[in-house]
N, C-alpha and C positions, 0 to 999 in steps of 0.2 A: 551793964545789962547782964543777967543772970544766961544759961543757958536754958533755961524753963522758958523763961520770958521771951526771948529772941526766938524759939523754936515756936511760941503760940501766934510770935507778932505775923500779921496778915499784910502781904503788899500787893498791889494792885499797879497796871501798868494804866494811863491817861494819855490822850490826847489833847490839845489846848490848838485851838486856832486865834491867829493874829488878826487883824484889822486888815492889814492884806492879804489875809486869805489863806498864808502857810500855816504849815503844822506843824506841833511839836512835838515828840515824843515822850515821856517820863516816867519815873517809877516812884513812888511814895507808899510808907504805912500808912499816911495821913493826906488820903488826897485833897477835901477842903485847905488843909491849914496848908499845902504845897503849892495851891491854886492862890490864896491868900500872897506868900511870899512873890509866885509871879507877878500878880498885879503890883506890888512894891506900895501901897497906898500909907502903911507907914513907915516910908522913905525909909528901910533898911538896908535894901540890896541885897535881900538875902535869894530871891529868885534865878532862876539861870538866867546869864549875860546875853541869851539868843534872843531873849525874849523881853528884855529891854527898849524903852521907846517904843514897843508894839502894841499901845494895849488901842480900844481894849480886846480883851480878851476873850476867850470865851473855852469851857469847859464842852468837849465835845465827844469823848468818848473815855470811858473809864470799866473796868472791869477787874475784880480779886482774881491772882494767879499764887496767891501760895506762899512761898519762902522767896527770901530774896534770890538765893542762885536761879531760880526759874523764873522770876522777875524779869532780870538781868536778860536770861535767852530770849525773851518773847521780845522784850526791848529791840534787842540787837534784831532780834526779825523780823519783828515792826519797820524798821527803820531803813531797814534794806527794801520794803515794798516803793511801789510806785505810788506816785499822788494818786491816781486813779485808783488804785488796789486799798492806798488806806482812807480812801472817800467810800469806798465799800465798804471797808472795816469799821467806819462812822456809822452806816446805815445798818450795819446787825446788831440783832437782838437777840443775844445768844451766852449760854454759859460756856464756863471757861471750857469744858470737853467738845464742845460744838465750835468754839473757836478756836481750839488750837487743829482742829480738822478744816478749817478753812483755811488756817497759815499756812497749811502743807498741800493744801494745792494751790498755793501761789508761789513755789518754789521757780 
């Protein structure tokens, strides 16, 4: 991949809830075709291992954050919330400047 190309590509952090009710965290350029891999429907295995034998599935929050290093931060801070905090983060409707002021009063 070019450095033009990599610099344009847009990644977006998702949440994915299981059949029992957990959540997942993720980051993709491509979040249908990453939602696709999870569900595993033809049998590749190319989805994350957490999320195996969990379907179905269901695509439950997703929002563009930019480059992948900033991807990655919101990830890792995602991740660090509480069930309750990212059942919140499900229920906003808000762009990425409105959300990253959420995630920092839930420090």
């Amino acid at each position: 991949m070019s450095e033009n190309t990599e610099a344009a590509t847009l990644w977006w952090l998702y949440l994915v809830r299981t059949a029992d009710g957990s959540l997942y965290t993720g980051i993709s350029t491509d979040v249908q075709r990453r939602f696709a891999e999870h569900e595993n429907k033809d049998k590749k295995n190319k989805g994350a291992k957490a999320l195996r034998g969990k379907a179905p599935l269901r695509l439950v929050f997703q929002i563009v954050v930019g480059n992948k290093s900033d991807a990655l931060k919101l990830e890792y801070k995602v991740k660090q919330l509480s069930r309750a905090q990212k059942e919140e983060l499900i229920g906003l409707d808000a762009e990425l400047m409105e959300f990253e002021t959420w995630l920092q009063t839930k420090r």
